[in-house]
C-alpha positions as CSV (number, residue, x, y, z in Angstrom):
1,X,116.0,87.4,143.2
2,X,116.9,88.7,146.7
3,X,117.3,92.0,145.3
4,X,113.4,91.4,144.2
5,X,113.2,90.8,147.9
6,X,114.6,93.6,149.2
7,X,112.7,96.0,146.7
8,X,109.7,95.0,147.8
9,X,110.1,95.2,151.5
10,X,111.4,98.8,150.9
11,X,108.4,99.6,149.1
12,X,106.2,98.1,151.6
13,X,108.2,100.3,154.3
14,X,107.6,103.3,152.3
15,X,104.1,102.8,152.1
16,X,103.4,102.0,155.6
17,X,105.7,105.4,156.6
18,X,104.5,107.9,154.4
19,X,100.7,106.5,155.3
20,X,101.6,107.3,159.0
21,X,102.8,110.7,158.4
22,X,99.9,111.6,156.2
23,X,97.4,110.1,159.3
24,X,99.4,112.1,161.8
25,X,99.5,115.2,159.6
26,X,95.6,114.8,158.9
27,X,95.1,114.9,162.7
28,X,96.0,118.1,163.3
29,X,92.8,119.9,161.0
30,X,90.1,120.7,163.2
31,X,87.3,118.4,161.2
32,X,84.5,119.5,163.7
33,X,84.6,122.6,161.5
34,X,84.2,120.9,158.4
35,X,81.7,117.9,159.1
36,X,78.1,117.9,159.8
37,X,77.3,117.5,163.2
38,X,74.2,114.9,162.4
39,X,77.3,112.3,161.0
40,X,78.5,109.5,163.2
41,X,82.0,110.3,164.5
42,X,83.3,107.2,163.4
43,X,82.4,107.5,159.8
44,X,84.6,110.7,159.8
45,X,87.3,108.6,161.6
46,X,86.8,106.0,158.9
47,X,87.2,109.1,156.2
48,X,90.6,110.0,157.6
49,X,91.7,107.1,157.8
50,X,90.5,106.5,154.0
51,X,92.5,110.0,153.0
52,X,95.3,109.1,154.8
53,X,95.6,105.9,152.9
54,X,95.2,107.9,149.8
55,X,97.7,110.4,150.7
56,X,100.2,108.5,152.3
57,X,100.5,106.0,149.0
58,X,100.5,108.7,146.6
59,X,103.3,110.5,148.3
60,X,105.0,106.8,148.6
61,X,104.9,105.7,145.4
62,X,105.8,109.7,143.8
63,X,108.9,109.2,146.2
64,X,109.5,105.9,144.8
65,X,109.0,106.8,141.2
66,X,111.5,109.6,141.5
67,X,114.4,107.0,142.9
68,X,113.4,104.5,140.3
69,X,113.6,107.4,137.7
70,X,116.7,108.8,139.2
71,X,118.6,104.9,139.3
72,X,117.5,104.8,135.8
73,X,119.0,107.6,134.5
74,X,122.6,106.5,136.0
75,X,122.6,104.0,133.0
76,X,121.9,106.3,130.7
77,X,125.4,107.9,131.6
């Protein structure tokens, strides 16, 4: 049970990490290129923040998949 526990608060770490270094990484594309100028600003805030959530739990649960995989495969030996 408290390895249940402890599973899920490194997931929820993960998550919250990799979603932070896909925001910060989104930050540095120059959107005023890429948007229309008649759109609110803060829609195309929102629509980082949106593919950063994306991104960042994508990457998170790939990374998590992989240990899962790679802790699996230890019992196979």
């Amino acid at each position: 049970m408290q390895n249940l526990g402890i599973n899920a608060i490194f997931t929820l770490v993960s998550h919250v990490v990799f979603i932070w270094l896909s925001f910060n990484c989104l930050q540095v594309i120059d959107w005023k290129k890429i948007y229309n100028k008649t759109v609110n600003p803060r829609m195309l805030q929102l629509l980082i923040a949106f593919l950063a959530v994306a991104l960042g739990y994508t990457v998170s649960s790939f990374f998590l998949n992989i240990i899962s995989v790679s802790q699996n495969l230890t019992l196979l030996f």
